[in-house]
Every structure is written in C-alpha cells, then in structure tokens.
BATI-113604 format. One record per residue: residue in three letters; z, x, y of N, C-alpha, C in turn. Coordinates in steps of 0.2 Angstrom, whole numbers, plus 5000, padded with zeros to 4 digits. Layout:
// BATI-113604
alaZXYZXYZXY/...
//
This chain:
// BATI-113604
unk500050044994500050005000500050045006/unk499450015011499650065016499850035023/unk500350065026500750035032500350055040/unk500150015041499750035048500250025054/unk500350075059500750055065500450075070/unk500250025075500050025081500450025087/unk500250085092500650095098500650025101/unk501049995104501149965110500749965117/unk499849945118499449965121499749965128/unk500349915131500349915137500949945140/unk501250005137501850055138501650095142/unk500950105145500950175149501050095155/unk500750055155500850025161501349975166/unk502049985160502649945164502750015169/unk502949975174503350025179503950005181/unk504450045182505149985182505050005193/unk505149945195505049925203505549915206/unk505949955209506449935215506649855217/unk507349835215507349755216507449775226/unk506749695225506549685234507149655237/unk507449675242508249605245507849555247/unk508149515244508049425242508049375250/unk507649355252508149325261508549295259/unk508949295266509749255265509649215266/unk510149155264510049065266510649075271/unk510649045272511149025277511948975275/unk512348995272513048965270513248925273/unk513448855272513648805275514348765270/unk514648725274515148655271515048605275/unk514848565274515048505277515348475271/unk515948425280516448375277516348305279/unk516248265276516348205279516948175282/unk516948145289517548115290517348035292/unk517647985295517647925294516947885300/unk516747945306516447925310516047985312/unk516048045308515748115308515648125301/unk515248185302515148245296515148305303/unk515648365299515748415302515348465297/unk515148515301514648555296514948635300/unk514948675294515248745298514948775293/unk514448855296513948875294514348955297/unk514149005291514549085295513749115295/unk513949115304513449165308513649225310/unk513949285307514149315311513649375316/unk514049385322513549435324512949395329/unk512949325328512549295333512949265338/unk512549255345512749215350512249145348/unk512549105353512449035356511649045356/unk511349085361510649085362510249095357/unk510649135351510149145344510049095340/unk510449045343510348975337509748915339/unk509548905335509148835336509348785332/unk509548735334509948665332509448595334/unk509248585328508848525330509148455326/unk509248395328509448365324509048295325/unk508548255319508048235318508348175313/unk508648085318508648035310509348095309/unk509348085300509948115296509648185294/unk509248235299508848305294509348355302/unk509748405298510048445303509548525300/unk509448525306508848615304509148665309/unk509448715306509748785311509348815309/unk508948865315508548905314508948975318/unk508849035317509249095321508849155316/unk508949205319508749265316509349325318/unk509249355313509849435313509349485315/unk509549525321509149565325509349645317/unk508749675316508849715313509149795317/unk509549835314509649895318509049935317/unk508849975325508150025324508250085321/unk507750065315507550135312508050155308/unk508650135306509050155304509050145297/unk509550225292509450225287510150225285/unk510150195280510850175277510850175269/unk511450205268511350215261511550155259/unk511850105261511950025257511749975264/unk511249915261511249895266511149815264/unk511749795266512049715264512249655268/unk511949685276512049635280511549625281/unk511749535284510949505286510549505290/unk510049515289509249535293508749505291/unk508549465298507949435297507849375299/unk507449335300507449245303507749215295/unk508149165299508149115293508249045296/unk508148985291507848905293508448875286/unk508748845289509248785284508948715288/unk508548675284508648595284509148565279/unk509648515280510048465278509948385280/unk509948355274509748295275510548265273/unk510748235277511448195279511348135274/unk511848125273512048035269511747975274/unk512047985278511647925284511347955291/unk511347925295510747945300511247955306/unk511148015313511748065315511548025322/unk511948025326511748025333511848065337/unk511348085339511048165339511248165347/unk511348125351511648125357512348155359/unk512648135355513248155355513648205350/unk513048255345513248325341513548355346/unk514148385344514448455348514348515341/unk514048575346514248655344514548695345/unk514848725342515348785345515248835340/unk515348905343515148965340516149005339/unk516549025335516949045338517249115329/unk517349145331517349215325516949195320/unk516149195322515549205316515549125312/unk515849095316515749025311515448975317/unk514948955315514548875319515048835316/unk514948795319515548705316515048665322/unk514748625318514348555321514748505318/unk514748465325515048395324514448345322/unk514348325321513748255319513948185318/unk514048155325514448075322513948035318/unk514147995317513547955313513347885319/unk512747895315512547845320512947775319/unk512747715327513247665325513247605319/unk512447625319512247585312512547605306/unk512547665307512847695299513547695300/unk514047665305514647675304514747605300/unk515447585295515847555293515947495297/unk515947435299516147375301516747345300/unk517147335303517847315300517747255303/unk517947175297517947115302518447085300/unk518647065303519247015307519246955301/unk519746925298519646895294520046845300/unk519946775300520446725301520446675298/unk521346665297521546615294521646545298/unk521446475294521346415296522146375294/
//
C-alpha cells in the first residue's frame, strides 16, 4: 500500500496581519424615570463644542470626534481617536424642546422628557 502526502498548497500564503484597532462606540446608560429618560454617555477629553446632539421624534444621535495627538508614537495606544455617531431609538417620542445637556468630569448626562403624548394620564375617578 502506498501512502501519498500532499503539502498544504496554501502555507506559503497565510500571513499572520497585525490586529487593526476596531472604532470605538460610544458607551452610554440610560434610565428611565416617570416624565424623562436620562441618558449619560463617558466623553472624556471633550468639550461642549465637540458634541453634536440632535434629537429627532424618539431617535437621539451624538456625533463628536477625539482630536488625535500629532505624530505621536506610543508604545500602547488605547485612547480614543477618531469621529464617532451613536443613534438611540427611545421607547416613546422626546420633546426635544426642552432636552438639557451637561458636560461635567467626562460624562454627557441628557435629560430627554417625554413627550406630552407619551406621558401617563392620571384620571380622576368620581364617585356618585
């Protein structure tokens, strides 16, 4: 009996390739409370002016970018760089008139009340 073994034709052509850094998403929580959703998102390193907050119906979209350091060479490098876009689609619909933002130690925190349609109705029972 004879045993034939064939190389592996395609071993000269794996190359093992440096892993590319992945883009960052943008970390967030929101909570719901009875006439809000508060939403707190960790920006660090940004100001006020770097953010875009657009709030569309129930779709909340932060846009901002991490300015990169020039030229610079780092032996580890793990902070974030680059533009990023987070859209959120809310439970009910936001009234976008009266969002508050605030920037304060690297954390955004949006208020987002809900709109009047989408709040809860409490009615009045009376008795006869």
């Amino acid at each position: 009996m004879t045993l034939y073994i064939q190389p592996y034709p395609f071993r000269r052509m794996v190359r093992r390739v440096a892993p590319q850094p992945q883009p960052r998403a943008l970390s967030v929580n929101v909570r719901e409370e009875d006439d809000s959703y508060v939403l707190y998102a960790l920006v660090p390193g940004l100001k006020a002016q770097d953010l875009n907050i657009q709030v569309l119906e129930n779709v909340v979209s932060i846009e901002g970018e991490y300015k990169a350091e020039e030229e610079a060479s780092f032996l580890m490098d793990e902070l974030p760089s680059g533009a990023f876009r987070r859209s959120l689609r809310m439970p009910s619909e936001i009234d976008s008139e009266k969002v508050e933002a605030r920037i304060a130690d690297g954390i955004l925190t949006l208020t987002l009340p809900k709109a009047e349609s989408a709040r809860p109705k409490k009615i009045q029972v009376t008795v006869h």
